[in-house]
C-alpha positions in Angstrom: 1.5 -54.3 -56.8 2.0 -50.7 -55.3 0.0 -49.2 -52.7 -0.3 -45.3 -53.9 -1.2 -43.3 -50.8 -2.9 -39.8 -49.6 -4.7 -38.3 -46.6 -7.8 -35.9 -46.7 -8.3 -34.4 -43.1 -9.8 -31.2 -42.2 -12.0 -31.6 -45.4 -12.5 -27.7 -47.5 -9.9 -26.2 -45.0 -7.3 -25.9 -48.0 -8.0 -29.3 -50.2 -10.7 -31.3 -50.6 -11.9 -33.9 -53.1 -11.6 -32.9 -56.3 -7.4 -33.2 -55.6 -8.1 -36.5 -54.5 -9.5 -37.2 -58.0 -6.6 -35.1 -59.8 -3.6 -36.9 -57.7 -5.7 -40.4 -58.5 -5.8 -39.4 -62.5 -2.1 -38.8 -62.4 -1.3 -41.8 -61.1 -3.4 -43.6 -63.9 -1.7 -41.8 -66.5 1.8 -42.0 -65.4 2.5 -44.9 -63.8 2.9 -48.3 -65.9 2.2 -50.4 -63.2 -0.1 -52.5 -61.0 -1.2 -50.2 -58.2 -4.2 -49.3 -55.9 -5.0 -45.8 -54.7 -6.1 -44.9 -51.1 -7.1 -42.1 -49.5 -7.2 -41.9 -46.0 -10.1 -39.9 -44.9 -13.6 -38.9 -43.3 -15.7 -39.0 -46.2 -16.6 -41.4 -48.9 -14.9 -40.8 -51.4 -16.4 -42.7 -54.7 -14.4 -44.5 -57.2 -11.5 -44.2 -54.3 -10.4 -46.7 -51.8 -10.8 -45.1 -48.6 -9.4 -46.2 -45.1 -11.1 -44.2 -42.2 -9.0 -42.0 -39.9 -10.1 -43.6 -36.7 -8.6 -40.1 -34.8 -9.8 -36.6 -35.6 -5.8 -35.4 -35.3 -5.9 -31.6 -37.4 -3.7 -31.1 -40.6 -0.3 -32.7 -40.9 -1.1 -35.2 -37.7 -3.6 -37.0 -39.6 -0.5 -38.8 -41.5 0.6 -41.0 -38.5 -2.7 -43.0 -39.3 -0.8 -44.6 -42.2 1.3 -46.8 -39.5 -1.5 -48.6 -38.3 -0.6 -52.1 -38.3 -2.0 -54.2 -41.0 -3.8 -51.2 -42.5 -1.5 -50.9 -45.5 1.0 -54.4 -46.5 3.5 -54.1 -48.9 5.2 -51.4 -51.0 3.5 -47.9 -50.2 4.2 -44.2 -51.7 2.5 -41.7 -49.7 1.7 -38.1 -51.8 0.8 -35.3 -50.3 -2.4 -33.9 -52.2 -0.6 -30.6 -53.5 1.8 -32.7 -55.3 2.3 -32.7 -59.3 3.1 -35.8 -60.9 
């Protein structure tokens, strides 16, 4: 299985939810294999496996949080939330 990654910091600023939900629905529809979707976030985020930011780092920081040890085992992609699949 493949761990399909994103981060939603800074909530409304320039993305919020509702790209969670599109980046989430492309992966379902393009990729042909096993996977699991997270979003590392604030908020709860239904229908999404979330991990909570433990720092409150602004914009592009809030990344780093994916390198927590033993947050995240095996083969990862990280997507940023304006990308198009």
């Amino acid at each position: 299985m493949i761990n399909i990654a994103c981060v939603l910091s800074n909530v409304g600023e320039l993305y919020g939810v509702d790209y969670v939900y599109k980046l989430k629905r492309a992966f379902e529809r393009h990729l042909h294999t096993e996977h699991r979707f997270y979003c590392f976030t604030h908020v709860a985020i239904p229908d999404v496996y979330t991990i909570d930011l433990r720092h409150d780092w602004p914009g592009l920081w809030a990344k780093i949080e994916m390198f927590r040890p033993h947050v995240l085992s095996g083969p990862t992609l990280y997507c940023d939330l304006d990308v198009i699949l």
